[in-house]
C-alpha positions as CSV (number, residue, x, y, z in Angstrom):
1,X,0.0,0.0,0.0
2,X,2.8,2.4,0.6
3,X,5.4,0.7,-1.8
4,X,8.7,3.4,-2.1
5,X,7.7,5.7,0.5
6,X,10.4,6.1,3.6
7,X,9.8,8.5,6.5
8,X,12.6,9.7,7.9
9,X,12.7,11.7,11.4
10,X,15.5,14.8,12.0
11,X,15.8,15.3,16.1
12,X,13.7,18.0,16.5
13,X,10.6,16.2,17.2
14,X,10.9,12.1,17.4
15,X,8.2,11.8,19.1
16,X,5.7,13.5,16.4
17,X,7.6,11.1,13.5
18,X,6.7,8.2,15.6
19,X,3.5,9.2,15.8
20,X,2.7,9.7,12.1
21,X,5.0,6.3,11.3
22,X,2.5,4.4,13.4
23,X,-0.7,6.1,11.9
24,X,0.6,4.7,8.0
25,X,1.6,1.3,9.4
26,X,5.2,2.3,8.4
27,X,8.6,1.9,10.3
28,X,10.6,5.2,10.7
29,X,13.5,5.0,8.1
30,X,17.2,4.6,9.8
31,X,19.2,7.5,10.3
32,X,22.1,8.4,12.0
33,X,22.3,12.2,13.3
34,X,25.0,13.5,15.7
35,X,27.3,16.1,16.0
36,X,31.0,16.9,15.7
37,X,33.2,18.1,18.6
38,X,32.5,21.8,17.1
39,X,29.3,21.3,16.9
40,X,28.9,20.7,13.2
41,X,25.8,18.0,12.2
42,X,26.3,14.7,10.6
43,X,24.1,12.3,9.1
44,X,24.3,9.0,7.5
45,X,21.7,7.0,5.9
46,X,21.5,3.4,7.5
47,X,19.4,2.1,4.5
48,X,18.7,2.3,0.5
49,X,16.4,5.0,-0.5
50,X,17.7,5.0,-4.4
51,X,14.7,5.6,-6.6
52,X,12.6,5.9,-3.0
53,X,9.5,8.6,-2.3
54,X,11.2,10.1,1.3
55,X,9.6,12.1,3.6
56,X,11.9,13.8,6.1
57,X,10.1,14.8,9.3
58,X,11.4,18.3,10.5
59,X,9.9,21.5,12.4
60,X,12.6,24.4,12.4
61,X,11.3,25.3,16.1
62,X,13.0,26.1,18.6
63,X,17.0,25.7,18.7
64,X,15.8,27.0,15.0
65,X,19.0,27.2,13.6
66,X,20.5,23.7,14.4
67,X,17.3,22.4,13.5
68,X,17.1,23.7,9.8
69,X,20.6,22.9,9.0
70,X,19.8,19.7,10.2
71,X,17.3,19.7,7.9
72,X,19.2,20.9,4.9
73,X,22.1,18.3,5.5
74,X,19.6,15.5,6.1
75,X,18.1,16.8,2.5
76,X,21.4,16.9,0.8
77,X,22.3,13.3,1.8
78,X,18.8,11.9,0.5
79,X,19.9,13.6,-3.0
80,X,23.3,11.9,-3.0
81,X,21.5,8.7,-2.0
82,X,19.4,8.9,-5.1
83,X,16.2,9.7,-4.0
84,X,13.5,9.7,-6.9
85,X,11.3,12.6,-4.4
86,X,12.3,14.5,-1.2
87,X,9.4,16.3,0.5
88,X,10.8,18.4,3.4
89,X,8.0,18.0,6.2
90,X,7.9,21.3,8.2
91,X,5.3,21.1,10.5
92,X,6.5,24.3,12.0
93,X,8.5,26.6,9.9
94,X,10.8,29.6,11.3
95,X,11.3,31.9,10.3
96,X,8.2,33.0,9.0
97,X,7.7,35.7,10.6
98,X,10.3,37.5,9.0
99,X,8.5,38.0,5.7
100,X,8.5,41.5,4.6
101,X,10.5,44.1,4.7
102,X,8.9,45.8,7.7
103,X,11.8,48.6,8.3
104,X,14.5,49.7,5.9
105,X,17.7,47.9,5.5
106,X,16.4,44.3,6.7
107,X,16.2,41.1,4.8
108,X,13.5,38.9,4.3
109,X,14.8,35.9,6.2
110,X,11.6,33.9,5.3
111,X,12.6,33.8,1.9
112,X,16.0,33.2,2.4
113,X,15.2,30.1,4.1
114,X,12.5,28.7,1.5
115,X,15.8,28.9,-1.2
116,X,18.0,27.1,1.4
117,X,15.5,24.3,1.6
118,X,14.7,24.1,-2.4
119,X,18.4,24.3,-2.9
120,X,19.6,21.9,-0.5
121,X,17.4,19.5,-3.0
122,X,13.8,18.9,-1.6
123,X,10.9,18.8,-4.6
124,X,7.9,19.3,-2.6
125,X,7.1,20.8,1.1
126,X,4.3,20.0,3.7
127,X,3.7,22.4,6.3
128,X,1.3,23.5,8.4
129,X,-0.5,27.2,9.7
130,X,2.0,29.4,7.9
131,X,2.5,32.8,10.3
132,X,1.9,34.4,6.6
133,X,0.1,32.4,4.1
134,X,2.0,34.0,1.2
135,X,5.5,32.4,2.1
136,X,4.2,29.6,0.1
137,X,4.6,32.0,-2.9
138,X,8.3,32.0,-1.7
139,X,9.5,28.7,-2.7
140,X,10.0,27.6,-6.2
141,X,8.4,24.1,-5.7
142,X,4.8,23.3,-4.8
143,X,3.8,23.6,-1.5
144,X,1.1,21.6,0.2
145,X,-0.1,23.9,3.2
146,X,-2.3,22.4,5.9
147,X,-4.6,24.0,8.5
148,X,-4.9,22.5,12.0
149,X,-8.0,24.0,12.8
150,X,-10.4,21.1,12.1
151,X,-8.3,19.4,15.1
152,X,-8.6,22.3,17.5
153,X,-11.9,22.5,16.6
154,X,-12.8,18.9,17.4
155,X,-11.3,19.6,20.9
156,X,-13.7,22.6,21.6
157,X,-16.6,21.1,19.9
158,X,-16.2,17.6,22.5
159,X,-16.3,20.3,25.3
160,X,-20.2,20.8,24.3
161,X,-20.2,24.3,24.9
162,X,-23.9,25.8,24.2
163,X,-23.6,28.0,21.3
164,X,-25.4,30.9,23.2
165,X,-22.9,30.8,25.5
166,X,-20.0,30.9,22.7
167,X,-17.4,33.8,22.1
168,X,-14.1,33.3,19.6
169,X,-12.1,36.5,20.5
170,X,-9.9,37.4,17.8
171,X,-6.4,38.7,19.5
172,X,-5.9,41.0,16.9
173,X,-7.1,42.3,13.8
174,X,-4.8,40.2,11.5
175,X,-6.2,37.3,12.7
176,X,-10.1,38.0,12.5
177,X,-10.4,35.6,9.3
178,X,-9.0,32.8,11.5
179,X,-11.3,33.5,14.0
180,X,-14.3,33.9,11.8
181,X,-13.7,30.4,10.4
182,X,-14.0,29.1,14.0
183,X,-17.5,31.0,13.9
184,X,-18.1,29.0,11.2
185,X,-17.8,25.6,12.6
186,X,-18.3,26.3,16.3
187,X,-20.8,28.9,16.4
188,X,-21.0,31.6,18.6
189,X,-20.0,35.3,18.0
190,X,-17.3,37.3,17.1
191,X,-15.2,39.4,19.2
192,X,-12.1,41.7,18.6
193,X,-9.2,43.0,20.6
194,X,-7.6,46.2,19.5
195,X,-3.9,45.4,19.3
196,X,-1.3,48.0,19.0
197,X,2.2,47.2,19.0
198,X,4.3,49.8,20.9
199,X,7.6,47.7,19.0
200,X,8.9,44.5,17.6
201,X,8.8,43.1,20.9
202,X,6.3,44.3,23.2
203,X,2.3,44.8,22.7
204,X,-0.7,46.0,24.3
205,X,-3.9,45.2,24.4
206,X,-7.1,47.5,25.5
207,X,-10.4,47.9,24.0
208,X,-12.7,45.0,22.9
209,X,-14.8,44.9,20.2
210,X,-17.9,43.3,19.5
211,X,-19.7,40.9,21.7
212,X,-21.1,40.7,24.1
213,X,-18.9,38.7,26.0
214,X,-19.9,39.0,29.9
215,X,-21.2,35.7,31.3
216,X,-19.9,33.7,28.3
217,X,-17.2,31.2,27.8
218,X,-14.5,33.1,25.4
219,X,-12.4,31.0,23.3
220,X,-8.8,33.0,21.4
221,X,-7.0,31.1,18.5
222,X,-4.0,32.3,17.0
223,X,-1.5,30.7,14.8
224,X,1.4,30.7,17.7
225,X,2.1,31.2,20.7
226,X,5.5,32.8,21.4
227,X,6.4,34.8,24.1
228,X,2.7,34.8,25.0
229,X,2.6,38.8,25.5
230,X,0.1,38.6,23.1
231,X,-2.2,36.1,23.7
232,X,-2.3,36.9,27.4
233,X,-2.9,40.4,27.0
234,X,-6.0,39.3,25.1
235,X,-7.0,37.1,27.8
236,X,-6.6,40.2,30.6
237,X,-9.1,41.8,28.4
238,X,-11.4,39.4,27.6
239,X,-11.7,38.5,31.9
240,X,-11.8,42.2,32.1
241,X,-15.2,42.5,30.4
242,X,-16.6,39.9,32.3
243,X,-15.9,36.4,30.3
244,X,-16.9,33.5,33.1
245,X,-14.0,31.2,31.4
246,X,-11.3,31.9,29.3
247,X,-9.8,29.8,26.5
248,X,-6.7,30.0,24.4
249,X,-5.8,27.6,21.5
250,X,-3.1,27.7,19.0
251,X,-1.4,25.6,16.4
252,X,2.2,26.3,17.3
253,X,3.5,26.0,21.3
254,X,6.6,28.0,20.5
255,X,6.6,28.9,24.3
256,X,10.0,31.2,24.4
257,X,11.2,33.3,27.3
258,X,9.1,33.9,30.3
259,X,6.0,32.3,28.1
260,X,5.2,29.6,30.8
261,X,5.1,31.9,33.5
262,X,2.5,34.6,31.8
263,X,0.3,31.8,30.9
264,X,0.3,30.3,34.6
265,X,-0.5,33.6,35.8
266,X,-2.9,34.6,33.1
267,X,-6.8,34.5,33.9
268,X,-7.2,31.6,31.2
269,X,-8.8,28.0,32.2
270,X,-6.6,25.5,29.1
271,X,-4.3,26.4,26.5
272,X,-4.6,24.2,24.0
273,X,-1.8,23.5,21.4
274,X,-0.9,20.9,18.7
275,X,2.3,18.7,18.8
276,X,3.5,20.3,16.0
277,X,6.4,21.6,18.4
278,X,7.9,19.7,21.0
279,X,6.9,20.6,24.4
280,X,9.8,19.4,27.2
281,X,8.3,17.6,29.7
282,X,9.9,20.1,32.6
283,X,8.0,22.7,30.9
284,X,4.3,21.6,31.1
285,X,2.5,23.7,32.7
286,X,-1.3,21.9,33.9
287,X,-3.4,23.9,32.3
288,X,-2.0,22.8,28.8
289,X,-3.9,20.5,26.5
290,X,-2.1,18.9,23.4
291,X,-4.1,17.6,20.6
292,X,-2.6,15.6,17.7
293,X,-1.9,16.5,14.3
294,X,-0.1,13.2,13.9
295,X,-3.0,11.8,11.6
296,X,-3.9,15.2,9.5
297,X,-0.4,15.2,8.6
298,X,0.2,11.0,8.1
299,X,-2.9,11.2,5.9
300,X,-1.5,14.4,3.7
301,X,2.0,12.1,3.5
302,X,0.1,9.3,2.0
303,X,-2.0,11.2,-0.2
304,X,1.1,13.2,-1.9
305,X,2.9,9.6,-2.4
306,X,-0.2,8.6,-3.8
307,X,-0.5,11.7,-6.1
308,X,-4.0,12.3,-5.0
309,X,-5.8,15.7,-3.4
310,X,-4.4,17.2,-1.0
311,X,-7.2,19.9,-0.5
312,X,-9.9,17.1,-0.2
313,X,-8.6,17.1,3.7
314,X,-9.9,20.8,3.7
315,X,-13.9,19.4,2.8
């Protein structure tokens, strides 16, 4: 059923690989990955993959540097191995936030990154919840770009919330067509908090609009969760006009800096995240809920070795 395809896992997330092997039936592929006294990566393929369909299992999270040269030598061995198709499998890609030239004299790292990957040798990439949907545009070879929010929304919807009682709170006005596609399969209505962003680094949240919120159970989805400034500032102001329980879901559990610590203290009941990033165990907080995007992205693997739809999974 899945003659010629190998999966093959970098170290950034074993645990996800693993996961996505077992959903296809398939063994992980064997690798070995290590590092030289100075800290340069090595790899070596432990099997045949000549004339083979790989799939190499990589988020460039957090380190995010070792990670995607990782990546990229990992990709570069599967092309001297003679590997008919290379599909890089970036469940989380970084970089993406750097995808404009927001200030004079800056690069465009996101771009930079998408050649590094199409150069090293891969002819296809699967990734999921792009920070900018338009970084697909940035490689030069197709791009198969999945959306986790049928799996978050699973997750709310086995909560049984009444629909009356129902608010998604947009954090910010760049994410209100997220949001409003959470409307659309939760219910509930819409709410918007004003962002403004005093600099790259720190934000603040004041004014809400929409609603009505007080007595209801508000629910915030972004894309990531970073630093969590953002999110929990959204939070403070949804609790502020009188939300009963507060929820905060995201694709990506970037979690950097103090971001445990805001969300421990933060007025929110879960956070729930995908495993699209690795979460350290000394790290979980209790209030964190992980779903699993194991199976939206082993079913997207064997549909592009297949060659059928990939957008079907979006019906």
């Amino acid at each position: 059923m899945h003659e010629g395809l190998v999966l093959l896992s970098g170290r950034a997330h074993p645990q996800l690989a693993r996961s996505i092997a077992e959903y296809l039936g398939l063994p992980l592929g064997a690798v070995t990955l290590g590092n030289f006294p100075d800290g340069e990566i090595c790899c070596q393929l432990n099997e045949n993959i000549r004339g083979r369909d790989v799939f190499l299992i990589q988020p460039t999270g957090p380190s995010v540097n070792d990670n995607l040269m990782e990546l990229l030598v990992m990709i570069d061995a599967c092309v001297r191995a003679s590997a008919e198709r290379i599909t890089a499998v970036i469940p989380y890609f970084g970089y993406a936030r750097q995808d404009r030239k927001d200030a004079g004299r800056v690069p465009i790292t996101a771009k930079l990154v998408a050649n590094l990957i199409t150069k090293a040798g891969a002819t296809r990439v699967l990734t999921m919840d792009l920070h900018a949907a338009q970084i697909q545009g940035f490689f030069d070879v197709p791009v198969d770009h999945l959306y986790a929010a049928p799996v978050l929304d699973d997750y709310f919807r086995s909560k049984e919330i009444p629909r009356e009682d129902l608010v998604i709170v947009s954090p910010d006005e760049g994410s209100i067509k997220r949001s409003l596609q959470h409307v659309e399969n939760l219910g509930g209505q819409l709410a918007i908090v004003d962002k403004r962003r005093s600099n790259a680094f720190e934000t603040r949240q004041e004014n809400l609009i929409g609603g009505p919120i007080a007595g209801k159970v508000a629910v915030l989805f972004d894309d990531m969760i970073s630093t969590a400034g953002s999110i929990v500032g959204a939070a403070r102001v949804a609790a502020a006009y009188g939300a009963r329980e507060v929820y905060v879901s995201a694709t990506h559990a970037v979690l950097c800096g103090d971001a445990m610590r805001k969300l421990s203290e933060a007025p929110i009941k879960e956070v729930v995240v995908t495993n699209s990033l690795l979460i350290p165990p000394s790290q979980m907080i209790e209030k964190i809920r992980v779903v699993s995007v194991a199976p939206l992205l082993g079913e997207a693997i064997r549909r592009i070795h297949r060659n059928e739809s990939v957008s079907r999974l979006f019906d």
